[in-house]
PyMOL CGO cylinders between C-alpha atoms (Angstrom):
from pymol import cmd
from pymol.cgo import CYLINDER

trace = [
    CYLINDER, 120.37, 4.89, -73.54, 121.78, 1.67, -75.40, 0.3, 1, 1, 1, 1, 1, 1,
    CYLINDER, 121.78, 1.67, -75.40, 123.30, 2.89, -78.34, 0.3, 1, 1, 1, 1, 1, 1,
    CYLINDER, 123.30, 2.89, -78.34, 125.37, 6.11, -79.55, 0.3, 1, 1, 1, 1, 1, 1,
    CYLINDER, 125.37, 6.11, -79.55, 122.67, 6.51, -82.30, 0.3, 1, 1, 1, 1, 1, 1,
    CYLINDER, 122.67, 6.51, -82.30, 119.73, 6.67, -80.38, 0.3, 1, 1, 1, 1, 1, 1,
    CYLINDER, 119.73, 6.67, -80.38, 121.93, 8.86, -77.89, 0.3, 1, 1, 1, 1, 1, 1,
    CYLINDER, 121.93, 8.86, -77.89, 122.38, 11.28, -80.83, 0.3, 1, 1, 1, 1, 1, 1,
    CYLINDER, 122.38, 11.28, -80.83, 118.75, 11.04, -81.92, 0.3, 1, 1, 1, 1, 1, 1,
    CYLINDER, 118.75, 11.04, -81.92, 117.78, 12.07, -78.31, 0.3, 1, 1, 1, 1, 1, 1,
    CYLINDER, 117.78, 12.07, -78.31, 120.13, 14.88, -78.52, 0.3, 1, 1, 1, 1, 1, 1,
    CYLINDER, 120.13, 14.88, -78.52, 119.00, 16.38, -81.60, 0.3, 1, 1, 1, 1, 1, 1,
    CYLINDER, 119.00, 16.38, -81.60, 115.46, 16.56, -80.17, 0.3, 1, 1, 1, 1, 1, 1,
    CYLINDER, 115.46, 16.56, -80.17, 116.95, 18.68, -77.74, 0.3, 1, 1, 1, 1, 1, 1,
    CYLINDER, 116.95, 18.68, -77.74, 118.53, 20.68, -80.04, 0.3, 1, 1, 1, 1, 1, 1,
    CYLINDER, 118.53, 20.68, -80.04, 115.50, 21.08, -81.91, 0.3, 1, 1, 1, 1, 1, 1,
    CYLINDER, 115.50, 21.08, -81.91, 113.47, 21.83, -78.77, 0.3, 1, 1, 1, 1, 1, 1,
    CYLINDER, 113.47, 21.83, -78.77, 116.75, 24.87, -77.88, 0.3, 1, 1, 1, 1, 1, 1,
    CYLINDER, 116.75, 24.87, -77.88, 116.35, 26.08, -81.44, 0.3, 1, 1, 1, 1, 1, 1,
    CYLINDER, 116.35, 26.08, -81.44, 112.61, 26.75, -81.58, 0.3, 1, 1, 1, 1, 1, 1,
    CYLINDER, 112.61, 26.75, -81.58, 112.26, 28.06, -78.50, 0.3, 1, 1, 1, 1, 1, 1,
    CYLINDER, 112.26, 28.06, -78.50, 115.03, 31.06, -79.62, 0.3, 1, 1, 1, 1, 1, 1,
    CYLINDER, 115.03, 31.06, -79.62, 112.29, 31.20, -82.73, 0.3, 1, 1, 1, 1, 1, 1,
    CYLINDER, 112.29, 31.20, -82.73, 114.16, 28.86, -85.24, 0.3, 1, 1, 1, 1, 1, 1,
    CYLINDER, 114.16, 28.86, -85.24, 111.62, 27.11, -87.67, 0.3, 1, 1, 1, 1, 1, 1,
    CYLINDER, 111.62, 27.11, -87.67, 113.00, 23.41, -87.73, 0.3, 1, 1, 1, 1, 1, 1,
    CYLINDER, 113.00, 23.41, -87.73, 112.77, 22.82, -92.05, 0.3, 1, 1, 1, 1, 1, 1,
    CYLINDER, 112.77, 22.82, -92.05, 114.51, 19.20, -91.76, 0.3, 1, 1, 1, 1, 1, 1,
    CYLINDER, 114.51, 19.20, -91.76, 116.28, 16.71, -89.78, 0.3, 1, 1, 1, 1, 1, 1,
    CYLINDER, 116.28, 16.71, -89.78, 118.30, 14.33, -90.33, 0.3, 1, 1, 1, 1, 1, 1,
    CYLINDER, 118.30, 14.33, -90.33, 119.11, 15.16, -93.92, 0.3, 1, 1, 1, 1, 1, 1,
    CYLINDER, 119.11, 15.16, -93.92, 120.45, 12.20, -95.87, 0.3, 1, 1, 1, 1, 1, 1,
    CYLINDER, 120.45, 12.20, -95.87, 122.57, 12.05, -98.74, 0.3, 1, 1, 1, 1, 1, 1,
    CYLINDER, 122.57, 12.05, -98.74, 125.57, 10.41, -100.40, 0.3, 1, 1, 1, 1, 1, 1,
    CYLINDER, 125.57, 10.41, -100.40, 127.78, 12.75, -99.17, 0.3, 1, 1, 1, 1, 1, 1,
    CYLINDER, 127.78, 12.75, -99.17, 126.77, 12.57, -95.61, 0.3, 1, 1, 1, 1, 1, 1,
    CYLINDER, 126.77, 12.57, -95.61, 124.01, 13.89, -93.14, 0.3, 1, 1, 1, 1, 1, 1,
    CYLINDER, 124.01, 13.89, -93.14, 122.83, 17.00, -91.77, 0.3, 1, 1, 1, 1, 1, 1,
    CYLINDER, 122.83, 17.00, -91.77, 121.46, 16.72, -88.67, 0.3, 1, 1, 1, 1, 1, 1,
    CYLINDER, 121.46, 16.72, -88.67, 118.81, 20.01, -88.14, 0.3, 1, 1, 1, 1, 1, 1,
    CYLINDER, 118.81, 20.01, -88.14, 118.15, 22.45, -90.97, 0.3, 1, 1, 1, 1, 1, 1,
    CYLINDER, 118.15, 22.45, -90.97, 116.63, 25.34, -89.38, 0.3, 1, 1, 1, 1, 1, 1,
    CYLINDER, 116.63, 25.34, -89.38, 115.29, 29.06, -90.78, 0.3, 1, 1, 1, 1, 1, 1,
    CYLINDER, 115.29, 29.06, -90.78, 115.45, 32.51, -89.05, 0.3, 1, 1, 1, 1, 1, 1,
    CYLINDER, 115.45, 32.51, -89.05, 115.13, 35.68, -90.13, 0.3, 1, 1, 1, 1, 1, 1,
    CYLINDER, 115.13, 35.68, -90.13, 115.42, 34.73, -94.17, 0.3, 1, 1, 1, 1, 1, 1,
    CYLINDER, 115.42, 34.73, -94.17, 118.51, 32.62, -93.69, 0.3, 1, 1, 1, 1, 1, 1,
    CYLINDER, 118.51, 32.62, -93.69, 118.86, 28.90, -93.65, 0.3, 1, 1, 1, 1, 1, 1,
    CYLINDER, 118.86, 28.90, -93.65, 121.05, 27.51, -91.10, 0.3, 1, 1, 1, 1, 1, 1,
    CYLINDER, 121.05, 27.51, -91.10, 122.95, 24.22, -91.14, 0.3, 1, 1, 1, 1, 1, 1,
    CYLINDER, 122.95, 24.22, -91.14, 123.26, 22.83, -87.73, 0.3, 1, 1, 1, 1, 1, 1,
    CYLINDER, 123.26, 22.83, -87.73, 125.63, 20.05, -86.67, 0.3, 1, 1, 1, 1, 1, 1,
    CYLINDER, 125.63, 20.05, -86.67, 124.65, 19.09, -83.02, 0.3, 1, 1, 1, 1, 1, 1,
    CYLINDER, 124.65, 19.09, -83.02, 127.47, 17.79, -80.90, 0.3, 1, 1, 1, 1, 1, 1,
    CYLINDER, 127.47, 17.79, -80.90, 127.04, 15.81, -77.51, 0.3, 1, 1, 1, 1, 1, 1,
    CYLINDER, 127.04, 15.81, -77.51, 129.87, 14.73, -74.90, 0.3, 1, 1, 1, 1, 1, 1,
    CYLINDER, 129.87, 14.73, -74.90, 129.38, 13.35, -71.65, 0.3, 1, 1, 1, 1, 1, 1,
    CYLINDER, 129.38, 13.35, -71.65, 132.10, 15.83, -70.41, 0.3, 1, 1, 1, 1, 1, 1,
    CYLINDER, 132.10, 15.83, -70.41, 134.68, 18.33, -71.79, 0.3, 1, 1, 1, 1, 1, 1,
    CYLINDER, 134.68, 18.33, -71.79, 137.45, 15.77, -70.24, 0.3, 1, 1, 1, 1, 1, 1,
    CYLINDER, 137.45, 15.77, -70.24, 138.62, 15.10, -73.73, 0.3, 1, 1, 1, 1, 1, 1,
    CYLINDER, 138.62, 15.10, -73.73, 137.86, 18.56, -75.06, 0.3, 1, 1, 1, 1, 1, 1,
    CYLINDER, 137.86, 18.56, -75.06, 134.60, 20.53, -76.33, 0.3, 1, 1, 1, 1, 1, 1,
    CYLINDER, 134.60, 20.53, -76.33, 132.08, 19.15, -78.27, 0.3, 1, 1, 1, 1, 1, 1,
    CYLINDER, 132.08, 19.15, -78.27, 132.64, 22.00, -80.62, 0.3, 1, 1, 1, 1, 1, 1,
    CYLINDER, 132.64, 22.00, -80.62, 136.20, 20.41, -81.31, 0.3, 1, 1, 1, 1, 1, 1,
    CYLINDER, 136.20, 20.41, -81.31, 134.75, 17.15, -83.22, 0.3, 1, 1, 1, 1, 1, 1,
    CYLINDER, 134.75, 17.15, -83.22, 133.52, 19.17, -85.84, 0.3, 1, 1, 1, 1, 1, 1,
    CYLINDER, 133.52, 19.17, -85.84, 136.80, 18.49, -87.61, 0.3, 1, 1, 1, 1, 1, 1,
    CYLINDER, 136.80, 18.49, -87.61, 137.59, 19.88, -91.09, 0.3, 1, 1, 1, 1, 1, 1,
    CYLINDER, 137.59, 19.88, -91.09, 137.30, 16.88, -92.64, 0.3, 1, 1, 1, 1, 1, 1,
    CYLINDER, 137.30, 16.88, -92.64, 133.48, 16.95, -91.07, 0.3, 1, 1, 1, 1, 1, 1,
    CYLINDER, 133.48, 16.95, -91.07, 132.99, 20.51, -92.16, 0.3, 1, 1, 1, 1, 1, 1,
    CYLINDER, 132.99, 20.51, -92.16, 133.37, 19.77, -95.31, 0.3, 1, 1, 1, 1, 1, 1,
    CYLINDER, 133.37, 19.77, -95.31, 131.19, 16.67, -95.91, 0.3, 1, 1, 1, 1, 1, 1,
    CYLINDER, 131.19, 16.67, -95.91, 128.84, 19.26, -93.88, 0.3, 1, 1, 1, 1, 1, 1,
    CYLINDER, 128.84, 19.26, -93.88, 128.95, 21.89, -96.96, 0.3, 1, 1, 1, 1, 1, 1,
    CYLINDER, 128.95, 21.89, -96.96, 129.35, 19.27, -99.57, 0.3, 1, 1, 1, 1, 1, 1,
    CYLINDER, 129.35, 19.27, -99.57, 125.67, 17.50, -98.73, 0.3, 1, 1, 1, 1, 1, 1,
    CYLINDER, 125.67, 17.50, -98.73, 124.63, 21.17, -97.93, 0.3, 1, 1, 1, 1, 1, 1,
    CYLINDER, 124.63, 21.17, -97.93, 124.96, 22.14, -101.22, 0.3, 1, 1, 1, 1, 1, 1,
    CYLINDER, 124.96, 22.14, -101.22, 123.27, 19.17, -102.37, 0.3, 1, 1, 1, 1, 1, 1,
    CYLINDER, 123.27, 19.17, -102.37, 120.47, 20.17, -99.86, 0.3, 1, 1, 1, 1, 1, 1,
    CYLINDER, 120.47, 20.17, -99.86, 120.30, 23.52, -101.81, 0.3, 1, 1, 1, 1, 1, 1,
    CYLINDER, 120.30, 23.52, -101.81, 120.64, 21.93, -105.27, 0.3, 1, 1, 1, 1, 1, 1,
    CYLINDER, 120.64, 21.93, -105.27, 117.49, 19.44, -104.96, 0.3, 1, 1, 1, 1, 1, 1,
    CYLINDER, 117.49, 19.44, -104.96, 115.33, 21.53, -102.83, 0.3, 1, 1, 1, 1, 1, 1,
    CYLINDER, 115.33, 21.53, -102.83, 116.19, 24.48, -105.76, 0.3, 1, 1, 1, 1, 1, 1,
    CYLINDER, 116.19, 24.48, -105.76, 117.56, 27.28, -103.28, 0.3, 1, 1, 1, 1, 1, 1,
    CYLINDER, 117.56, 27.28, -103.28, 118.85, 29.72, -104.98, 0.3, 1, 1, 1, 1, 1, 1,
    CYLINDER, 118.85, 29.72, -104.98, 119.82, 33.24, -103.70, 0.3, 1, 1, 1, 1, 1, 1,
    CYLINDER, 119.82, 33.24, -103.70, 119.22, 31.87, -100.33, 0.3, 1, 1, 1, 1, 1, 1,
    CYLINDER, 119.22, 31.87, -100.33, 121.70, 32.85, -97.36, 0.3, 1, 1, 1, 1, 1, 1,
    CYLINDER, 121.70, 32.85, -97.36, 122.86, 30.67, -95.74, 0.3, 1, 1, 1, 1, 1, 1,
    CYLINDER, 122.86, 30.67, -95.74, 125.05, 29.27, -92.67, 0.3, 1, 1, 1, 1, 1, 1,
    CYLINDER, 125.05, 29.27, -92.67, 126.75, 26.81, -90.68, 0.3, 1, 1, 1, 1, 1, 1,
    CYLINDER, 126.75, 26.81, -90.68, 126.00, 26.53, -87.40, 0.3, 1, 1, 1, 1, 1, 1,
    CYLINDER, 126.00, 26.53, -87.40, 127.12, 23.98, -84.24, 0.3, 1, 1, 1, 1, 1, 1,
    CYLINDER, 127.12, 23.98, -84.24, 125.17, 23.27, -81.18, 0.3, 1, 1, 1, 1, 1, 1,
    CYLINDER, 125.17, 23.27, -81.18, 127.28, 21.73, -78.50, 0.3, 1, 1, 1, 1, 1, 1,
    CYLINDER, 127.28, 21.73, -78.50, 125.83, 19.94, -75.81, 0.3, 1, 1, 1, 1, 1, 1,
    CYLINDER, 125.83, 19.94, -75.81, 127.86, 19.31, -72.23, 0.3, 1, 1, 1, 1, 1, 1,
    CYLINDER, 127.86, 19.31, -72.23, 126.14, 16.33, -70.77, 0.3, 1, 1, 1, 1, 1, 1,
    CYLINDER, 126.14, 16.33, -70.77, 126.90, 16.54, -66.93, 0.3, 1, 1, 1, 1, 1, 1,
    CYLINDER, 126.90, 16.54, -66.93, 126.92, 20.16, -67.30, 0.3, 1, 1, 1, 1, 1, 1,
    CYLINDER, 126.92, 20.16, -67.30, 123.29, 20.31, -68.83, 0.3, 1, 1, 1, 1, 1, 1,
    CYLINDER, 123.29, 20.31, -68.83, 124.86, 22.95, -70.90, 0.3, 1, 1, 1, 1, 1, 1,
    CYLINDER, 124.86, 22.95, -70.90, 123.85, 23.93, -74.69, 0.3, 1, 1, 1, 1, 1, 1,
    CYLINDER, 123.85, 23.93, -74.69, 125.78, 26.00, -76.61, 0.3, 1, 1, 1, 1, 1, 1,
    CYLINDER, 125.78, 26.00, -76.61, 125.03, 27.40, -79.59, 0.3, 1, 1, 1, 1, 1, 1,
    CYLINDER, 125.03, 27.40, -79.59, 128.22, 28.44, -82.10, 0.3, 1, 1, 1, 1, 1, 1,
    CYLINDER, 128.22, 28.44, -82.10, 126.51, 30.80, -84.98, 0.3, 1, 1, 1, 1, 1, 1,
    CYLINDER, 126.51, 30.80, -84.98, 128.66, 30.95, -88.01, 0.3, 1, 1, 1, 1, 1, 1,
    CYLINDER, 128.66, 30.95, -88.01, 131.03, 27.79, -86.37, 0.3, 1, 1, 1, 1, 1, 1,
    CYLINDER, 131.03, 27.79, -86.37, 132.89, 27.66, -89.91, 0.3, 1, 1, 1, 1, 1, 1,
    CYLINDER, 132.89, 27.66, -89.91, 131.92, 28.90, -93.80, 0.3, 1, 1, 1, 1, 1, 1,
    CYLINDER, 131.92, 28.90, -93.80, 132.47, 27.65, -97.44, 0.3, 1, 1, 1, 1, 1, 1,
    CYLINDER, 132.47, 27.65, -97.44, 136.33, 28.58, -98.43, 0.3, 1, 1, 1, 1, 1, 1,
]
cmd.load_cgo(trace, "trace")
């Protein structure tokens, strides 16, 4: 692949394809806003998950999982709530959820509840 975006892109579809075969319905991707993106907003069993998908080559430099820094959590919930706000979700549970991806390992693993709103 030529680029780290259309790396990521590629990687997302494969997250999307992991998450609806364990019965996820894919709601949006790619989420843009001013406070920064979501990458897969998925639904199962009445709650609506927030997915940050992760991809490194290796885990020579640590987990995939590990990027998801507080700093990026929190951008995470801040556009999330925006998400909620303009699509007017209310009463809605919700949850934040990283999918890390191991390259050379063709691994996928999916972190339910990876971090919350303090």
């Amino acid at each position: 692949m030529n680029n780290t975006r259309e790396t990521g892109r590629f990687y997302e579809l494969q997250a999307q394809k992991y998450l609806k075969k364990k019965k996820y319905k894919i709601i949006d991707k790619n989420f843009l806003c001013k406070f920064g993106e979501i990458d897969i907003v998925a639904a199962k069993d009445d709650v609506l998950v927030f997915v940050e998908v992760k991809a490194r080559k290796n885990t020579k430099y640590g987990y995939p999982r590990e990027f998801v820094t507080l700093s990026k959590q929190r951008k995470i919930i801040k556009t999330a709530e925006y998400y909620l706000m303009k699509n007017n979700c209310y009463d809605i549970q919700c949850r934040f959820d990283v999918l890390e991806i191991i390259i050379e390992d063709d691994i996928i693993n999916h972190i339910e509840n990876a971090f919350w709103i303090e």
